[in-house]
C-alpha positions as CSV (number, residue, x, y, z in Angstrom):
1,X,91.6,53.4,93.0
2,X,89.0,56.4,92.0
3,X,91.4,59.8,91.7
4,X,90.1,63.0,92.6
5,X,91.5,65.5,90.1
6,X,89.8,65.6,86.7
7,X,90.1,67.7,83.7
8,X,87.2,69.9,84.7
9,X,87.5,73.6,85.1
10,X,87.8,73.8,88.8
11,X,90.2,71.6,88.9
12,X,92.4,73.4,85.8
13,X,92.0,76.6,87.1
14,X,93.4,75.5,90.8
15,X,96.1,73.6,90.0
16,X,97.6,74.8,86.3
17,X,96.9,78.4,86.4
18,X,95.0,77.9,83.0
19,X,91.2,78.7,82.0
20,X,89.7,75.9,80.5
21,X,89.8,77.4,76.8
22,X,93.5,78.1,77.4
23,X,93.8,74.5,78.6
24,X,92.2,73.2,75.6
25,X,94.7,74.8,73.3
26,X,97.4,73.1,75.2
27,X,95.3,69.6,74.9
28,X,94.6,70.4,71.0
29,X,98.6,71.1,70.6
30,X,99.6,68.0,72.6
31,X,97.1,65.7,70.2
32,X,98.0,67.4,67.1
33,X,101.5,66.4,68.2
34,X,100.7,62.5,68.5
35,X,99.9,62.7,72.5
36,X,97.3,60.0,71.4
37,X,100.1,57.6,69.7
38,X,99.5,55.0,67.4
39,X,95.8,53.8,69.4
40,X,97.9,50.0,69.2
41,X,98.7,48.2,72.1
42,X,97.6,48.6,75.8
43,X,95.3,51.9,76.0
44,X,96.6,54.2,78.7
45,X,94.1,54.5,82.1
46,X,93.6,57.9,81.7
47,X,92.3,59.9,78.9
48,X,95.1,62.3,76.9
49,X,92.2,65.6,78.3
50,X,93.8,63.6,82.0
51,X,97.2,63.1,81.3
52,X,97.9,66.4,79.9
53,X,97.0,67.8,83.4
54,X,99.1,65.1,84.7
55,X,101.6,67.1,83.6
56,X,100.2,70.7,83.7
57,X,99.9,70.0,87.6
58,X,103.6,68.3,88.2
59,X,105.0,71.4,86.9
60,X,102.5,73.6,88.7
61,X,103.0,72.0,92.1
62,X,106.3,70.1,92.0
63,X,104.8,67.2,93.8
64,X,106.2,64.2,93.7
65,X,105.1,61.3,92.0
66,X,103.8,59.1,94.9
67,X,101.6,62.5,95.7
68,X,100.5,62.9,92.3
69,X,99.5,59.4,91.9
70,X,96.9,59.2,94.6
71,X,95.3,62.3,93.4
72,X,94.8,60.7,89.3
73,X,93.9,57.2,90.7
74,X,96.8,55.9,89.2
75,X,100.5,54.5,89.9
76,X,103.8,56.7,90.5
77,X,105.1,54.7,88.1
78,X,102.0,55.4,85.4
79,X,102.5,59.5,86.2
80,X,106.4,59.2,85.5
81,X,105.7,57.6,82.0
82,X,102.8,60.0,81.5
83,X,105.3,63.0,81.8
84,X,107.8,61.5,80.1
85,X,106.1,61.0,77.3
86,X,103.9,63.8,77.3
87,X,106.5,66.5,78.8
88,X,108.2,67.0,75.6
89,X,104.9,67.3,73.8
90,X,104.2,70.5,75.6
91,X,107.0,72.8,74.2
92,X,107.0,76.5,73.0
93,X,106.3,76.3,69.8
94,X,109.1,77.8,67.9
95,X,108.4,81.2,66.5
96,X,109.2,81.7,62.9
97,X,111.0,85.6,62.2
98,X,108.9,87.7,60.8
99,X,108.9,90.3,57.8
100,X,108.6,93.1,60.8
101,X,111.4,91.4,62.7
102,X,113.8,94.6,62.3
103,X,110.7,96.6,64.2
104,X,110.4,94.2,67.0
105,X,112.5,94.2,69.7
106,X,113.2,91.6,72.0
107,X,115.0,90.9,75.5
108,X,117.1,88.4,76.3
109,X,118.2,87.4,80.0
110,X,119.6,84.3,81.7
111,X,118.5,82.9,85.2
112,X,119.4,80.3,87.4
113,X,117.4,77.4,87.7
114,X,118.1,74.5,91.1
115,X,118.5,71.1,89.4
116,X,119.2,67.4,91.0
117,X,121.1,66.6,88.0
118,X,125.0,67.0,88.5
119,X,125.2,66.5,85.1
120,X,123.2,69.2,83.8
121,X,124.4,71.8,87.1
122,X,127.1,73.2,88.8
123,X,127.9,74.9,91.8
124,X,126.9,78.5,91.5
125,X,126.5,82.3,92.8
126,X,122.9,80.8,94.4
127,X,125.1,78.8,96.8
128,X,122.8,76.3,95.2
129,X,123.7,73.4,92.1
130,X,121.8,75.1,89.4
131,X,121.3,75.6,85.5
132,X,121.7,79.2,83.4
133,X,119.1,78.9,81.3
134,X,118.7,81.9,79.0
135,X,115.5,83.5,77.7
136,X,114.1,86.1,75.0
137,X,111.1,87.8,75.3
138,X,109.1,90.2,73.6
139,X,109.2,93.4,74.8
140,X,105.6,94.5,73.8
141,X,104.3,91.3,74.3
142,X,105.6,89.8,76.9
143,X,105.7,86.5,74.7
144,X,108.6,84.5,75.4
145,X,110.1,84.0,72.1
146,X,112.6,80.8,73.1
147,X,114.2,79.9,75.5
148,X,117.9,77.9,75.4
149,X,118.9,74.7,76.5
150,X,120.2,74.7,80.0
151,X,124.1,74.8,80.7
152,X,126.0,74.5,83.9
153,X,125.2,77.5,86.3
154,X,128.7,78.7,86.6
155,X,128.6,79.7,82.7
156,X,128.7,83.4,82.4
157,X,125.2,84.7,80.5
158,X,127.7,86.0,76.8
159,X,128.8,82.4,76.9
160,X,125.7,80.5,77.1
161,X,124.2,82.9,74.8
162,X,126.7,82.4,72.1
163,X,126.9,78.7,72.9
164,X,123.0,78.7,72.4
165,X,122.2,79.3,69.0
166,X,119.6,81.6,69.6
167,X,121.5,84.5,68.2
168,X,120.9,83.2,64.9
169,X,116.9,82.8,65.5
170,X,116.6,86.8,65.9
171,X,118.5,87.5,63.5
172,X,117.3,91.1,61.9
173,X,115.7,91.5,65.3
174,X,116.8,94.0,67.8
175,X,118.1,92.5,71.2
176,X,118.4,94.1,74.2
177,X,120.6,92.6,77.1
178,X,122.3,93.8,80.8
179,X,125.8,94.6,80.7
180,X,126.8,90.7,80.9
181,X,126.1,90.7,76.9
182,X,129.1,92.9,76.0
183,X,130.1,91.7,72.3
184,X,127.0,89.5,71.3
185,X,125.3,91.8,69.0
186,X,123.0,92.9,71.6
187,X,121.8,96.7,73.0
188,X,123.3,96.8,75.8
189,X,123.9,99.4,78.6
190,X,126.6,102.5,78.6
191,X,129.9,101.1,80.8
192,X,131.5,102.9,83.2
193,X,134.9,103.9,82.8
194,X,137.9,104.3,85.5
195,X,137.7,108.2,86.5
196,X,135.1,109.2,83.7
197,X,132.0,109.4,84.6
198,X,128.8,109.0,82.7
199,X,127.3,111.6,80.4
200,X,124.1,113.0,81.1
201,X,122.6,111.5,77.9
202,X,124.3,108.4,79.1
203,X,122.4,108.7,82.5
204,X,119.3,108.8,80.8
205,X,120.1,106.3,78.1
206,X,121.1,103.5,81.3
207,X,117.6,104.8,82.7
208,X,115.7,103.6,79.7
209,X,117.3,100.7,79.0
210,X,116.9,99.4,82.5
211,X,113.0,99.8,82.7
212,X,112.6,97.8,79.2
213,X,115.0,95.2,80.3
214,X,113.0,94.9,83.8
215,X,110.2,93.4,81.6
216,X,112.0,90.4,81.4
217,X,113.1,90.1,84.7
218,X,109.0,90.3,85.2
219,X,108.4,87.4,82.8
220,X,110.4,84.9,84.3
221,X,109.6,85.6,87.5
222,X,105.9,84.5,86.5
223,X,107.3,81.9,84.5
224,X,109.0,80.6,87.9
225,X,105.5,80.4,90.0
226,X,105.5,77.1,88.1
227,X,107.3,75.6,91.3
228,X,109.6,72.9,88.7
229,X,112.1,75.5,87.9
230,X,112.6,76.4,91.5
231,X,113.8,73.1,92.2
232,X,113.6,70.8,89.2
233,X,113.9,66.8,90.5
234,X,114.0,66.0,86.7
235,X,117.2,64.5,84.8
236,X,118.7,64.9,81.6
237,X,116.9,66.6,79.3
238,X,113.8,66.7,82.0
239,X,114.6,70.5,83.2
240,X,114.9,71.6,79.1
241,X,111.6,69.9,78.6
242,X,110.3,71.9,81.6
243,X,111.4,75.3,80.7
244,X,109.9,74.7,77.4
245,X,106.5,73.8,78.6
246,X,106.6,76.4,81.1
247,X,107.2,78.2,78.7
248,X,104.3,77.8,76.2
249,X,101.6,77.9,79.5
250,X,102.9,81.2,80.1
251,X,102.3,82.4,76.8
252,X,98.6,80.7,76.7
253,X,97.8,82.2,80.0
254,X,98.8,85.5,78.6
255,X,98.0,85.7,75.0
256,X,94.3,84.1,75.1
């Protein structure tokens, strides 16, 4: 069965979002991570260049495997063993803190992502069974920094932050958060109070803060036009996988 996508750049362009040279980083970080294996055994029908959009275009699209299959001449079953071998091969790479780290500052937000998985969901504020996954991103950069591993929907944002780790990744950094990060060492919005209003200053201190903090709002709404975190089919540590590569496109799309 002949397929009809190839890793050529029309079809990268359409269906990733990626140019070509962008796509090649992402193929050079997949093989420097052993996307190629040991070489032993039964080779694989499609070439790594192939397989890498295998997965580039399920968490484009969303499509299923039996859809995906036809379209890469191969199996379902061959594209759900590509992406689960390959999926975790795709993630951000983890950004070391820098000497400058107390002149950066970053943005952190959490956002609710649909997952099959009751295990990995809950019932939440979306009317929908979801995942808070929570996110930092550079405010001059619009880099995402990390992301967290995804908790149960119903968890407010201060606990999954503090339940993430991340805090101690920027540490020295200066992090900016909604009014949902009360306590967690983050900048965070003036409150109001019963029958005290705000201070002028305090107006225009809220007014600031909210047009930074928008930034990341923006960011994760690109990151979502990668149609897998808007309903991810994946289980266990499938939608955490996702994010990640999601993740590291987004920052090749927009760094290169």
């Amino acid at each position: 069965m002949a397929g009809v996508l190839r890793a050529e750049a029309v079809w990268v362009e359409t269906f990733t979002g990626l140019r070509m040279d962008q796509f090649g980083r992402l193929l050079r970080a997949v093989r420097e991570r052993g996307g190629n294996g040991t070489l032993q055994g039964r080779p694989w029908s499609l070439p790594l260049a192939e397989r890498v959009l295998v997965v580039a275009v399920y968490y484009r699209t969303n499509l299923t495997m039996r859809q995906l299959g036809p379209l890469f001449g191969v199996s379902s079953s061959t594209v759900c063993r590509v992406i689960q071998k390959l999926g975790p091969l795709l993630a951000l790479e983890p950004v070391t803190r820098r000497q400058d780290a107390a002149d950066r500052l970053w943005i952190v937000d959490g956002t609710l992502i649909p997952v099959r998985d009751r295990h990995v969901g809950a019932s939440s504020r979306n009317y929908r069974f979801s995942a808070n996954v929570q996110v930092i991103v550079d405010a001059d950069t619009r880099l995402v920094i990390a992301t967290a591993r995804p908790v149960p929907g119903t968890t407010a944002d201060a606990h999954a932050w503090r339940a993430s780790g991340l805090a101690e990744h920027c540490q020295g950094a200066t992090i900016l958060g909604d009014g949902a990060y009360l306590n967690c060492g983050s900048v965070v919005p003036h409150r109001k109070r019963p029958r005290r209003a705000l201070l002028a200053g305090e107006e225009a201190d809220n007014a600031a803060h909210r047009k930074v903090r928008a930034r990341v709002e923006h960011v994760i709404g690109r990151m979502k036009n990668y149609k897998i975190l808007r309903d991810c089919r994946q289980r266990g540590e499938g939608l955490h996988h996702a994010v990640q590569a999601v993740a590291h496109m987004h920052n090749l799309a927009l760094a290169s």
